[in-house]
N, CA, C and O atoms as a GROMACS GRO file, in nm:
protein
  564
    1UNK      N    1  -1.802  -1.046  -1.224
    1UNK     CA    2  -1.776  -0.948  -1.119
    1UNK      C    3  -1.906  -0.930  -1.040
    1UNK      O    4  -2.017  -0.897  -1.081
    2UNK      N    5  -1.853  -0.964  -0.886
    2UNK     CA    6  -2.000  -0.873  -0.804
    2UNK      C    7  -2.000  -0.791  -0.749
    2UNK      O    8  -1.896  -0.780  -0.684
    3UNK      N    9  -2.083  -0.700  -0.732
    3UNK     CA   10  -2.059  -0.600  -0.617
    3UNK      C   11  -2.088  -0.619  -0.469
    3UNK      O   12  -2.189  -0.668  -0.418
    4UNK      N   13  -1.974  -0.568  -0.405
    4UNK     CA   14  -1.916  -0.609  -0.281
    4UNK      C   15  -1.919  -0.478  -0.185
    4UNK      O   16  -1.807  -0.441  -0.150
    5UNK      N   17  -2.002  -0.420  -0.148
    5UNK     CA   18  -1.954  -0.306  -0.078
    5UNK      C   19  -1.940  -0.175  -0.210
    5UNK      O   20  -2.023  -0.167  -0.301
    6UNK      N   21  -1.858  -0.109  -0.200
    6UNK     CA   22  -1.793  -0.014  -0.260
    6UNK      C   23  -1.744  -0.079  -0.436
    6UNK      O   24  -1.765  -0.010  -0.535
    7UNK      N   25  -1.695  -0.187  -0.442
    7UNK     CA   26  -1.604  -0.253  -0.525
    7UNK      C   27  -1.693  -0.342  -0.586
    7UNK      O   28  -1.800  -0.360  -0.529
    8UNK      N   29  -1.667  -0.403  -0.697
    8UNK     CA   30  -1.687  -0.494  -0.802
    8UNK      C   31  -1.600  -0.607  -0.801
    8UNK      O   32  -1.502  -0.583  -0.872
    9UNK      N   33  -1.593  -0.762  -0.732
    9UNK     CA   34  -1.498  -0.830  -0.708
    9UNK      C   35  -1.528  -0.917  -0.791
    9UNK      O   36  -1.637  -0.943  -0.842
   10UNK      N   37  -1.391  -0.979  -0.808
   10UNK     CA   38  -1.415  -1.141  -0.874
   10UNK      C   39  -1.274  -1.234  -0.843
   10UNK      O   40  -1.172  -1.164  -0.841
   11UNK      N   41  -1.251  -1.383  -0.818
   11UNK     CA   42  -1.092  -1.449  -0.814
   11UNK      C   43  -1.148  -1.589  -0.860
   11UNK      O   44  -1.252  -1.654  -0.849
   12UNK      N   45  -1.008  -1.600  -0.924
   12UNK     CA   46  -1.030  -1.747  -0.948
   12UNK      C   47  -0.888  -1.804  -0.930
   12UNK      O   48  -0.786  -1.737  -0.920
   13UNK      N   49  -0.898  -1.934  -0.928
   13UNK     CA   50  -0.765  -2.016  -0.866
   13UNK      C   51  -0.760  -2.109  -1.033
   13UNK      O   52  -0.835  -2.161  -1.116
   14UNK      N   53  -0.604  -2.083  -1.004
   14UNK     CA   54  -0.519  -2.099  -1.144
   14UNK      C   55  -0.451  -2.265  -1.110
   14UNK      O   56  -0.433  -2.322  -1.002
   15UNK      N   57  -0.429  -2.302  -1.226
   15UNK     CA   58  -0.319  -2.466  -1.231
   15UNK      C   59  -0.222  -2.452  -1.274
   15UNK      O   60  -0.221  -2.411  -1.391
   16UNK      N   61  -0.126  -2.470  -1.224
   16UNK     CA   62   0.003  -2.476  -1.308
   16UNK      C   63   0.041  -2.581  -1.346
   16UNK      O   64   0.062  -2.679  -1.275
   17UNK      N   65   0.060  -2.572  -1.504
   17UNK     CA   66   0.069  -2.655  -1.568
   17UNK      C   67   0.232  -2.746  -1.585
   17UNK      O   68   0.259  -2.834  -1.666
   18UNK      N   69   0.345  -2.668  -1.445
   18UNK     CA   70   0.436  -2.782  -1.432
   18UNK      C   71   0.401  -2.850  -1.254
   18UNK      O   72   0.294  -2.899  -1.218
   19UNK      N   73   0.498  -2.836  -1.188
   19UNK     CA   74   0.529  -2.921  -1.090
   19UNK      C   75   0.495  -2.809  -0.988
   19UNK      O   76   0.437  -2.855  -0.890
   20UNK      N   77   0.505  -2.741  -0.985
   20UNK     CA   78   0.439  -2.606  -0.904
   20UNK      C   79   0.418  -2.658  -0.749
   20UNK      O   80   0.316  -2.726  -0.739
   21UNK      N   81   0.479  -2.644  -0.647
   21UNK     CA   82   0.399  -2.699  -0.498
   21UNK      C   83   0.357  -2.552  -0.455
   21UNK      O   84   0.441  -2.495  -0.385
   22UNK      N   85   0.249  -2.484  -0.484
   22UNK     CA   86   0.143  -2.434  -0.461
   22UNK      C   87   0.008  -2.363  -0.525
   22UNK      O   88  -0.071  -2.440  -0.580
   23UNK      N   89  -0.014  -2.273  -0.524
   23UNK     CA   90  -0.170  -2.226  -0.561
   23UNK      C   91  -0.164  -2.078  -0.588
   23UNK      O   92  -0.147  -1.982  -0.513
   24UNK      N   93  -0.187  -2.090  -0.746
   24UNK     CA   94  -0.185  -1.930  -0.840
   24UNK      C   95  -0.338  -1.892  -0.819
   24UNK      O   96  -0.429  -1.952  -0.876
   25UNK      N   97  -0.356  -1.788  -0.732
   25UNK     CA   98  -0.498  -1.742  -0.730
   25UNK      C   99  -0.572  -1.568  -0.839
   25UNK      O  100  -0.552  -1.456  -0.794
   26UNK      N  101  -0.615  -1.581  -0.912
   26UNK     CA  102  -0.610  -1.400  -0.932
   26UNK      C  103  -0.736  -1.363  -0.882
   26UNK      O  104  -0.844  -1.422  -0.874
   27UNK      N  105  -0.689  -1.228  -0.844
   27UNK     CA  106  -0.778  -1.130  -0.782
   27UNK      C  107  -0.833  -1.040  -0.881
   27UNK      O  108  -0.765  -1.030  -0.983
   28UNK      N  109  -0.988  -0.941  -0.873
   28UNK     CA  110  -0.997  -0.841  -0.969
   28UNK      C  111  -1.092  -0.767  -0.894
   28UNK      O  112  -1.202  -0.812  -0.861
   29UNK      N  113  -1.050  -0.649  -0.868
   29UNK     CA  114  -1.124  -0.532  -0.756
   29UNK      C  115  -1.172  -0.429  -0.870
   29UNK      O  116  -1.074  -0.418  -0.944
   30UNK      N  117  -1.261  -0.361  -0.911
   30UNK     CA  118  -1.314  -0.229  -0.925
   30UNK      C  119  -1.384  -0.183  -0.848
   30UNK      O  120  -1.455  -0.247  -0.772
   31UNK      N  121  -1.374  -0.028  -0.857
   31UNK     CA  122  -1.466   0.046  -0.741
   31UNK      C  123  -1.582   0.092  -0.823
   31UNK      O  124  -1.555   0.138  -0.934
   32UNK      N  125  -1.693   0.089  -0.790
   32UNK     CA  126  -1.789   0.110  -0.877
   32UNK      C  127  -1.817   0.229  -0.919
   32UNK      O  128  -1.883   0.250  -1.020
   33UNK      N  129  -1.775   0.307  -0.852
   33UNK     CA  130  -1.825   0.508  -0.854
   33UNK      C  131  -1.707   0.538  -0.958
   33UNK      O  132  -1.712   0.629  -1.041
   34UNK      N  133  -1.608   0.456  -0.944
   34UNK     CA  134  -1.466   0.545  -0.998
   34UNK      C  135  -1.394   0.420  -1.071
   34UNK      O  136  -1.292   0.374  -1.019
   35UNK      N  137  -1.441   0.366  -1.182
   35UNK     CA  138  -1.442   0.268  -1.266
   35UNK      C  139  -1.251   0.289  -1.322
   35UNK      O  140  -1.207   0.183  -1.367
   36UNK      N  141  -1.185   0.363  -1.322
   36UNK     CA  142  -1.063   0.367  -1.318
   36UNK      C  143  -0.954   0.354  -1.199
   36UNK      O  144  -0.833   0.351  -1.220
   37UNK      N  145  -1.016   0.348  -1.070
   37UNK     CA  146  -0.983   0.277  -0.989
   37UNK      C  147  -0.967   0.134  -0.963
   37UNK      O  148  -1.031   0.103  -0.862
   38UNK      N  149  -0.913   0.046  -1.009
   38UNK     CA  150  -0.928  -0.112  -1.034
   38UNK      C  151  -0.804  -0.178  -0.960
   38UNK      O  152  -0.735  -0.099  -0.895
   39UNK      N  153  -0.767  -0.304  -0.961
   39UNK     CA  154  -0.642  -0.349  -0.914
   39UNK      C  155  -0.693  -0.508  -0.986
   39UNK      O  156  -0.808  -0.552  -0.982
   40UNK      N  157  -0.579  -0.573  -1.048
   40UNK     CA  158  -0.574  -0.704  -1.090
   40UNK      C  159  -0.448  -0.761  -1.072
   40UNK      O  160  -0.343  -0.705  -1.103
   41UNK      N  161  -0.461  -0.923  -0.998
   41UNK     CA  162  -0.357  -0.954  -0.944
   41UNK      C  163  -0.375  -1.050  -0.932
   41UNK      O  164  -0.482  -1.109  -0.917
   42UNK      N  165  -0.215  -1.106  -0.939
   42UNK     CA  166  -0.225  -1.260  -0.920
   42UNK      C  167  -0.124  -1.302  -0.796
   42UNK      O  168  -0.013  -1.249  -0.789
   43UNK      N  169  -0.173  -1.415  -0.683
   43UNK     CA  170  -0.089  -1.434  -0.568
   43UNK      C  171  -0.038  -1.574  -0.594
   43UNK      O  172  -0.087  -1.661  -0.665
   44UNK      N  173   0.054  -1.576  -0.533
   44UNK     CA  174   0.101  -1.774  -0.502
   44UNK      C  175   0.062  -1.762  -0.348
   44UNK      O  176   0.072  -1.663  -0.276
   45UNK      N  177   0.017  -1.880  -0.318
   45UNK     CA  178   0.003  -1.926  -0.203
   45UNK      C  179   0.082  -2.101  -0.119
   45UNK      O  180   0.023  -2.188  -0.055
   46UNK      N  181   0.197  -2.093  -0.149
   46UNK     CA  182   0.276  -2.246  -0.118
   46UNK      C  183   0.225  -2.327  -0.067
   46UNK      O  184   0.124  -2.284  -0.012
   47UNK      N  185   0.241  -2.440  -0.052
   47UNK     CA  186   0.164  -2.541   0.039
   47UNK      C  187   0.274  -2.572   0.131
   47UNK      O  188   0.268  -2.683   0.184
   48UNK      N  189   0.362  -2.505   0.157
   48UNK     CA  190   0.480  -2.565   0.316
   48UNK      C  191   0.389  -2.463   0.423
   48UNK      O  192   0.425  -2.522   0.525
   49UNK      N  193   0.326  -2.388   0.458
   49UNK     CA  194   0.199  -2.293   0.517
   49UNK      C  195   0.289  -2.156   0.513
   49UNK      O  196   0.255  -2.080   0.604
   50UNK      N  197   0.388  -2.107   0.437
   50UNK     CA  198   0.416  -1.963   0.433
   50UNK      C  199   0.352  -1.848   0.388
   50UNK      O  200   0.347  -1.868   0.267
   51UNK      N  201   0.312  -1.764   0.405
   51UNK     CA  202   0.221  -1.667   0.386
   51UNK      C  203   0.246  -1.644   0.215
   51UNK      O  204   0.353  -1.642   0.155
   52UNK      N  205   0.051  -1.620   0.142
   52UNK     CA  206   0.069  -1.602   0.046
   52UNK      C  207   0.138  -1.441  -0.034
   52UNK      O  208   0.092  -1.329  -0.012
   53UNK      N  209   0.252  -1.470  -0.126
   53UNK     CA  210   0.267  -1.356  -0.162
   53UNK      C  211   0.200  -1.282  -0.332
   53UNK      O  212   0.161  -1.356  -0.422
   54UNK      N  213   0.199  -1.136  -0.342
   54UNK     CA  214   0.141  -1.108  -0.446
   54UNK      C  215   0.224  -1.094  -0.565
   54UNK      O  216   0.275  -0.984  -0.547
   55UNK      N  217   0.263  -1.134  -0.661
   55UNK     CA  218   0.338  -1.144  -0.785
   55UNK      C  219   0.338  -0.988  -0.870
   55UNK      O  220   0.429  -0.925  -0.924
   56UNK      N  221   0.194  -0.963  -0.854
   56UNK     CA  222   0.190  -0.891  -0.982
   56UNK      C  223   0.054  -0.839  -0.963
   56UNK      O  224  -0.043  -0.911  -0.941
   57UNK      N  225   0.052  -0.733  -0.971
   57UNK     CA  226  -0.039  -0.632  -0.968
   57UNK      C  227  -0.059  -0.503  -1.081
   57UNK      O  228   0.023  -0.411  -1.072
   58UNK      N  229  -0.163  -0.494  -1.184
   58UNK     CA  230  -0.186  -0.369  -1.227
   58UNK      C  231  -0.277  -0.290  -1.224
   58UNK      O  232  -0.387  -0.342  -1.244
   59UNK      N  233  -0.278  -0.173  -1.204
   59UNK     CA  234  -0.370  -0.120  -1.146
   59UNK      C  235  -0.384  -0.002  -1.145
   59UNK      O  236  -0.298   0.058  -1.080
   60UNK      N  237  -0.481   0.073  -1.205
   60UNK     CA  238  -0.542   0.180  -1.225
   60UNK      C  239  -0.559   0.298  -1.157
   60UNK      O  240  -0.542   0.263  -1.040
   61UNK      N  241  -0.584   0.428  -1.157
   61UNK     CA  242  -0.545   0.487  -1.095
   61UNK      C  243  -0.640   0.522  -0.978
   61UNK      O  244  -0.762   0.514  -0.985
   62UNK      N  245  -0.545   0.577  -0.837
   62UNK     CA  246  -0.637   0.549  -0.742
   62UNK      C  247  -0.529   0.663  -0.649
   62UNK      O  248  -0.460   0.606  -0.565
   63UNK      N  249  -0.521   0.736  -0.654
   63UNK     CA  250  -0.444   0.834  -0.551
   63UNK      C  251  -0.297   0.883  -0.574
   63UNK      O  252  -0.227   0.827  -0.659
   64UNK      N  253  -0.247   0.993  -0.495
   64UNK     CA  254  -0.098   1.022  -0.463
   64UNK      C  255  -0.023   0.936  -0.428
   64UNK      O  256  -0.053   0.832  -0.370
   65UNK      N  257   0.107   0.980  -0.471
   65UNK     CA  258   0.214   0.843  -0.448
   65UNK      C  259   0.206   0.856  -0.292
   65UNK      O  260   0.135   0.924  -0.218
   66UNK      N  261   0.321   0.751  -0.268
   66UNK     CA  262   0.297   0.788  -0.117
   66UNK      C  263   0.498   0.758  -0.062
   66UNK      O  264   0.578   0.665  -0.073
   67UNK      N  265   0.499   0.938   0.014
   67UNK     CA  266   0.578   0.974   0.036
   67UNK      C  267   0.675   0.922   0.123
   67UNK      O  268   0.784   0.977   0.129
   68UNK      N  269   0.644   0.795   0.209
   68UNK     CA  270   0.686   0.746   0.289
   68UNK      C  271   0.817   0.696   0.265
   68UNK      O  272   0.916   0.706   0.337
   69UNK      N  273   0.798   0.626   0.120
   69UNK     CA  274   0.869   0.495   0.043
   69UNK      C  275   0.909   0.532  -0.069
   69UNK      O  276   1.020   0.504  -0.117
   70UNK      N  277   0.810   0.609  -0.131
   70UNK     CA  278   0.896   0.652  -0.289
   70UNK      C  279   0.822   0.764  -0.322
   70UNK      O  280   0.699   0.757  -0.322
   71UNK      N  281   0.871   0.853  -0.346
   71UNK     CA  282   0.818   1.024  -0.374
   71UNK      C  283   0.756   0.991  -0.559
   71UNK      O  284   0.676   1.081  -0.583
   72UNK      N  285   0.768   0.909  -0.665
   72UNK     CA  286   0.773   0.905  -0.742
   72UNK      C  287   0.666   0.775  -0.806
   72UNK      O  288   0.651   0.743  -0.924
   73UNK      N  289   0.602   0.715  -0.682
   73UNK     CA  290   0.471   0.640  -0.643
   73UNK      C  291   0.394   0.645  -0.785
   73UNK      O  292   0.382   0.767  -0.795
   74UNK      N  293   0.354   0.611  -0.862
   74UNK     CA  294   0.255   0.627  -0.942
   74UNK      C  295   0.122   0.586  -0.952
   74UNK      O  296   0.064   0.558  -1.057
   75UNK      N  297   0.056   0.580  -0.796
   75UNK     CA  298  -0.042   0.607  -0.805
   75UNK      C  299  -0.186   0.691  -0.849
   75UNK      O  300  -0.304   0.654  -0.846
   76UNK      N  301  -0.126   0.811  -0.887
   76UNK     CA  302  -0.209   0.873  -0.975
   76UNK      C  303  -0.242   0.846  -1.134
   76UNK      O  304  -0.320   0.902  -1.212
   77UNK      N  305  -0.134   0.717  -1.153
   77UNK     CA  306  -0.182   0.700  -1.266
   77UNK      C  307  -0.204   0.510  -1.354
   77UNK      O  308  -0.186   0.436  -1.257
   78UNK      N  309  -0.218   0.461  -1.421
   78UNK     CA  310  -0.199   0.359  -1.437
   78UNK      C  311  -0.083   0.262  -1.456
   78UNK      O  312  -0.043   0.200  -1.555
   79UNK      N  313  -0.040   0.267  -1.326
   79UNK     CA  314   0.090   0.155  -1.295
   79UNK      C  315   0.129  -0.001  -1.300
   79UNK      O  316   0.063  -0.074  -1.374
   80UNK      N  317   0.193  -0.035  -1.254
   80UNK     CA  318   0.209  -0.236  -1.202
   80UNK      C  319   0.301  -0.235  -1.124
   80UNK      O  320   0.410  -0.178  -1.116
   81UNK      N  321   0.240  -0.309  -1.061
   81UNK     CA  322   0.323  -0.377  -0.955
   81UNK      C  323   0.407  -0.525  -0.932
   81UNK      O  324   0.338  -0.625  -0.911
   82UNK      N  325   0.515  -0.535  -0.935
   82UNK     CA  326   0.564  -0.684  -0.977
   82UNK      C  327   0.665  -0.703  -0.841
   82UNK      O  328   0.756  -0.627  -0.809
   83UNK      N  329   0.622  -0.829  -0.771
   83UNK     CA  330   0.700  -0.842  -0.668
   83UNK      C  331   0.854  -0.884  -0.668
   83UNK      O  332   0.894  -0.991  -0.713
   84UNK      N  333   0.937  -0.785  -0.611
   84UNK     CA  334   1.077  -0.801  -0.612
   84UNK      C  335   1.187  -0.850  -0.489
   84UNK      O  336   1.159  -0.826  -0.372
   85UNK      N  337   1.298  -0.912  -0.521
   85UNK     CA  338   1.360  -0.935  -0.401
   85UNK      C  339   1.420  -0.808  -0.322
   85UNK      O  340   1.443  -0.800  -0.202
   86UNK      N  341   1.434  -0.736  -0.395
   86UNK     CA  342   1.453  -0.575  -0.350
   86UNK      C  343   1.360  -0.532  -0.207
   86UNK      O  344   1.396  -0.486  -0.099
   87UNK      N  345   1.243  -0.566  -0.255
   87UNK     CA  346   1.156  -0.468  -0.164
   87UNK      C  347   1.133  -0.599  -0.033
   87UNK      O  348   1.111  -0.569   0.085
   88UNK      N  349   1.148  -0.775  -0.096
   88UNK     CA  350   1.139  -0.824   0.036
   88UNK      C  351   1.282  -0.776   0.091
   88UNK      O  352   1.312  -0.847   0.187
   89UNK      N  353   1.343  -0.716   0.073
   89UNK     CA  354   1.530  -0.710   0.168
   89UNK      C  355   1.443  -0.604   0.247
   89UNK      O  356   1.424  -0.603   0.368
   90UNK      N  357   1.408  -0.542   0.182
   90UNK     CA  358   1.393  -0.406   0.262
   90UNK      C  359   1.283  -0.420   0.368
   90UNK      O  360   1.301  -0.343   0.462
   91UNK      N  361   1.156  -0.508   0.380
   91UNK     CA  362   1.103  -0.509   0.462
   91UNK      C  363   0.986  -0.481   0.465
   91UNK      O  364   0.909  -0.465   0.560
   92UNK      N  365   0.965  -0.472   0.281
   92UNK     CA  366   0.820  -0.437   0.227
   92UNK      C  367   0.761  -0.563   0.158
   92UNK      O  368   0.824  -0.667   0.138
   93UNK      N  369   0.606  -0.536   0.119
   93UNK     CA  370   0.580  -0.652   0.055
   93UNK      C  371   0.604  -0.653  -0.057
   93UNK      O  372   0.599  -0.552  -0.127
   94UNK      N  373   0.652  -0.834  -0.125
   94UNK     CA  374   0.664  -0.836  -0.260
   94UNK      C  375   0.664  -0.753  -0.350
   94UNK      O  376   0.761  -0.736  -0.424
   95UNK      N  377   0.567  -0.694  -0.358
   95UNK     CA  378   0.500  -0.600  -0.477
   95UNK      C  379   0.499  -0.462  -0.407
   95UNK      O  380   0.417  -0.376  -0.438
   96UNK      N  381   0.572  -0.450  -0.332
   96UNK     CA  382   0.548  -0.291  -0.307
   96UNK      C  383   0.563  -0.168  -0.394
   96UNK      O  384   0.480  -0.077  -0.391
   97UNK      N  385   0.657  -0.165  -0.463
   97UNK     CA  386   0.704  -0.081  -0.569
   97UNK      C  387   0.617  -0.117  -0.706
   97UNK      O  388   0.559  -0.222  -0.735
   98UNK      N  389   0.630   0.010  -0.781
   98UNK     CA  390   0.520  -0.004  -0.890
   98UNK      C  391   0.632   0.126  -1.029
   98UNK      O  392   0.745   0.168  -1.004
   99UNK      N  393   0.572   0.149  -1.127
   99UNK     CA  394   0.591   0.183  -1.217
   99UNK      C  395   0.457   0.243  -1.286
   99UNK      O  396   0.340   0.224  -1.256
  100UNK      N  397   0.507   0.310  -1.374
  100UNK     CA  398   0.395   0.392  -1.463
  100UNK      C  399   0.400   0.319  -1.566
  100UNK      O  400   0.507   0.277  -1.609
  101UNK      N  401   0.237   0.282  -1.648
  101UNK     CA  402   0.255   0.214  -1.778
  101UNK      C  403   0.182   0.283  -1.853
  101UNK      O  404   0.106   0.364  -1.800
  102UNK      N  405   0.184   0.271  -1.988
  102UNK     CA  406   0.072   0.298  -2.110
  102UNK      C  407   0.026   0.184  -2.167
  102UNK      O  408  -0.046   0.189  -2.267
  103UNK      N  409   0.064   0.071  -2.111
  103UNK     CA  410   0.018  -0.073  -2.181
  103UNK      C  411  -0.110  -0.063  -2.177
  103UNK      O  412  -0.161  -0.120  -2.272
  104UNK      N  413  -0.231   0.019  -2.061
  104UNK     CA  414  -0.312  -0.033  -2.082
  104UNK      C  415  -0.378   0.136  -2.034
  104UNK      O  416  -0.306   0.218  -1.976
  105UNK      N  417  -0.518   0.162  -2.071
  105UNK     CA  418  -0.607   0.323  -2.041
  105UNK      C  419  -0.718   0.239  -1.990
  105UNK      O  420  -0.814   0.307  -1.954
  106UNK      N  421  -0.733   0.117  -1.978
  106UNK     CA  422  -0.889   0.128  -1.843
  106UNK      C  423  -0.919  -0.064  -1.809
  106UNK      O  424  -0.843  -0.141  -1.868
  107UNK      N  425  -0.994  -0.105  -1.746
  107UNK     CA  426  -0.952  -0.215  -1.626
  107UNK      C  427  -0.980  -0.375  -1.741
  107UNK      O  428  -0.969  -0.492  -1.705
  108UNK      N  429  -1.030  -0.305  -1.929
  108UNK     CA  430  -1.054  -0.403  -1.967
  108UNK      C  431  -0.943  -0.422  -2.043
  108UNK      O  432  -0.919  -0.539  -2.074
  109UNK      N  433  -0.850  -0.318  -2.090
  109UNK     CA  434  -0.717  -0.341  -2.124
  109UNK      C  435  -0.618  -0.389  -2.038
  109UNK      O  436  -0.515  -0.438  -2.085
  110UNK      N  437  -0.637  -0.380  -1.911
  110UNK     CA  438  -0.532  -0.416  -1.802
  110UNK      C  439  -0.541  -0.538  -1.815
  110UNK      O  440  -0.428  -0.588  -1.811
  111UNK      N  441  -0.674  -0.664  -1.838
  111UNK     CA  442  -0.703  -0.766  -1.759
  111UNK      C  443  -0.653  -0.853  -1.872
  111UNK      O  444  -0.618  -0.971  -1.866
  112UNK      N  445  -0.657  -0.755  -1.995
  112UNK     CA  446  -0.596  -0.873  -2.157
  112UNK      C  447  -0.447  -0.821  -2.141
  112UNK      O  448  -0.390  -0.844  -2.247
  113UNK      N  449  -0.381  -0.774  -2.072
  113UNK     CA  450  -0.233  -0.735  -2.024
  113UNK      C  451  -0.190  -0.860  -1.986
  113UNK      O  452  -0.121  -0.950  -2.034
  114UNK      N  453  -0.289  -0.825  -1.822
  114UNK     CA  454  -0.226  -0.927  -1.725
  114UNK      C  455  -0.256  -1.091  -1.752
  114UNK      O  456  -0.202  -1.185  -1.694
  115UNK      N  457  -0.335  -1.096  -1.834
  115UNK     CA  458  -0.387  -1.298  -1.916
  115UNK      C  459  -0.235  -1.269  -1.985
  115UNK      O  460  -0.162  -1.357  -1.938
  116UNK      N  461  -0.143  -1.170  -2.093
  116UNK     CA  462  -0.048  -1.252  -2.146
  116UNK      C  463   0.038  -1.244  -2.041
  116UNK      O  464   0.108  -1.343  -2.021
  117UNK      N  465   0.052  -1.133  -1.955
  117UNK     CA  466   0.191  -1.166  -1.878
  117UNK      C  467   0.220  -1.290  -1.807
  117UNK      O  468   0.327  -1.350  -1.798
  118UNK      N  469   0.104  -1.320  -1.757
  118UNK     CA  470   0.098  -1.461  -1.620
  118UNK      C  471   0.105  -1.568  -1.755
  118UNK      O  472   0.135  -1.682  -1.722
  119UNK      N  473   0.086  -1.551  -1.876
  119UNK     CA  474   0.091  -1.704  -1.954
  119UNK      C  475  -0.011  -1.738  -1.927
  119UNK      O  476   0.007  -1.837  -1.857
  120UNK      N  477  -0.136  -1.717  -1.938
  120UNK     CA  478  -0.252  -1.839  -1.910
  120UNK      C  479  -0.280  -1.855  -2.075
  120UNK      O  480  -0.285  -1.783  -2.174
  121UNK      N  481  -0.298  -2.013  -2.036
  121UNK     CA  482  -0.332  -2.098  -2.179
  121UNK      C  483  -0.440  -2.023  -2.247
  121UNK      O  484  -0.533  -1.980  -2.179
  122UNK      N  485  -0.438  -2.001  -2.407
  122UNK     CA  486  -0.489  -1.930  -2.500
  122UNK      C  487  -0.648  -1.938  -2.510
  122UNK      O  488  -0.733  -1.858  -2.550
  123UNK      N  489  -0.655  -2.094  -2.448
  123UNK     CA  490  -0.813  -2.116  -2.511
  123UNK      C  491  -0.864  -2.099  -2.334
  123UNK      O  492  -0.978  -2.054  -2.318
  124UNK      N  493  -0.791  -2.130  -2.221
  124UNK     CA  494  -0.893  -2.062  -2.126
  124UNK      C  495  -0.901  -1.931  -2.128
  124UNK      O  496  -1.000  -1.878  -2.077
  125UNK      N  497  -0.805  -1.857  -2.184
  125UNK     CA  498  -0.780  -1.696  -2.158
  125UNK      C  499  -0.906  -1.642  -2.220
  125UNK      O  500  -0.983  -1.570  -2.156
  126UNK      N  501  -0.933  -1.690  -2.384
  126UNK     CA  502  -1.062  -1.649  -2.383
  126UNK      C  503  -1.204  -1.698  -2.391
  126UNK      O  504  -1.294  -1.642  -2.453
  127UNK      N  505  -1.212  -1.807  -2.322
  127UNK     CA  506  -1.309  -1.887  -2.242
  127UNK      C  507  -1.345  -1.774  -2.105
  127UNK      O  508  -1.455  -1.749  -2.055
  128UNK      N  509  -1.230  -1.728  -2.074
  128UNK     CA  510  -1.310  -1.666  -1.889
  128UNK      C  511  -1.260  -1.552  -1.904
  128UNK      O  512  -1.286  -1.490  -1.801
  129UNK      N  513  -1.182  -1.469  -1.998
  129UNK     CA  514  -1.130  -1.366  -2.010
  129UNK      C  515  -1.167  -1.317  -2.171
  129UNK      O  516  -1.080  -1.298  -2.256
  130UNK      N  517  -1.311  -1.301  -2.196
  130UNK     CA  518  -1.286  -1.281  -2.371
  130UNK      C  519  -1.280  -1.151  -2.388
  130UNK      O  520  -1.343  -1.066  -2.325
  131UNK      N  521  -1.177  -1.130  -2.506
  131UNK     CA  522  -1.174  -0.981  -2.547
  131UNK      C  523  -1.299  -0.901  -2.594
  131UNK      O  524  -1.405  -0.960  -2.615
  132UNK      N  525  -1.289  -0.773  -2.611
  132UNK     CA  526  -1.392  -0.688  -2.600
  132UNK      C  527  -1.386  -0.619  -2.765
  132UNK      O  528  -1.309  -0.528  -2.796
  133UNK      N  529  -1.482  -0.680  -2.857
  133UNK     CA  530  -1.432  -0.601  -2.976
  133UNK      C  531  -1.497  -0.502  -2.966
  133UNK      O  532  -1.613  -0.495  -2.925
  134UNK      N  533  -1.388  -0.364  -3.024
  134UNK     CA  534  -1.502  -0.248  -3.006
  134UNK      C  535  -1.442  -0.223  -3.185
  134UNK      O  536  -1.342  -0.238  -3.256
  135UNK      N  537  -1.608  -0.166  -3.189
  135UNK     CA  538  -1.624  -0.091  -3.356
  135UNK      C  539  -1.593   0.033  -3.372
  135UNK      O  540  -1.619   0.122  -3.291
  136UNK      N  541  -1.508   0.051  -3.528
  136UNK     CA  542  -1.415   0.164  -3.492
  136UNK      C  543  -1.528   0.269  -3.494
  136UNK      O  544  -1.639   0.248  -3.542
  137UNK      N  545  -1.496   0.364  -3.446
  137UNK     CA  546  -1.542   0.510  -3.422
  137UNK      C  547  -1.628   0.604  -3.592
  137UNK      O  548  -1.539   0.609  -3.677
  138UNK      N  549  -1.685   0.632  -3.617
  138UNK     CA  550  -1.720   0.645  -3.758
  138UNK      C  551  -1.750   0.840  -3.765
  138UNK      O  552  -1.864   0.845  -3.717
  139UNK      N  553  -1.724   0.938  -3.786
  139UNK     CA  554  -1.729   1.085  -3.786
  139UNK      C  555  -1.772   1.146  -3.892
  139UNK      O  556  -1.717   1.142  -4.002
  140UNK      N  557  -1.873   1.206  -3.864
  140UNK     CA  558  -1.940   1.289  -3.955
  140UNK      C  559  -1.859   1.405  -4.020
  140UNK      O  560  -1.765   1.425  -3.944
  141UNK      N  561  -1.854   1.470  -4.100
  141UNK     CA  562  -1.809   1.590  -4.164
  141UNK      C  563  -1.896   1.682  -4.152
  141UNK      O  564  -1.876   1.793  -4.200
   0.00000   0.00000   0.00000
């Protein structure tokens, strides 16, 4: 991750391992002041030149829903976003709509989320994605 402005960025471009005619890219934004503000995502980009769309997005919390589109927005809290044919009918992007999760409480649980959802192979997942062991907690009396 570098810092970019405001944010902490990083992407890398994915292979698909069948016949795939285009290009799995993921994205990974944190804001640096507000480390629970994050977004991780993965786009296709086709090779016929149609605009790339976003698959899948999870992402941390970062504001009020927004009233426009869905009163029930879960932006205030740690959601995902998964692009639907629903929201292209309607005239939104892919991924517009989101959900509330508990799968994950902060941007290093999200990112070992989103490695199983997309399927990335086991031994790159933790080659460029390694988990974070933490030691349990130990309390005095």
């Amino acid at each position: 991750m570098k810092l970019d402005g405001a944010q902490f960025r990083n992407a890398a471009k994915l292979i698909a391992l069948n016949e795939t005619k285009g290009e799995f890219t993921i994205f990974m934004r944190q804001n640096a002041d507000f480390p629970e503000n994050f977004s991780i995502g993965l786009t296709y980009s086709p090779h016929d030149g149609r605009e790339a769309i976003t698959l899948l997005r999870c992402n941390g919390k970062h504001g009020d829903f927004n009233e426009s589109f869905d009163q029930e927005h879960p932006h205030w809290d740690f959601h995902i976003h998964l692009a639907s044919e629903n929201a292209i009918e309607a005239g939104f992007t892919p991924e517009k709509f989101a959900v509330k999760t508990t799968e994950y409480a902060s941007f290093e649980e999200a990112l070992q989320l989103f490695v199983k959802k997309v399927n990335l192979d086991a031994e790159d997942a933790e080659k460029h994605f390694p988990t974070k062991n933490q030691m349990p907690l130990a309390f005095e009396q």
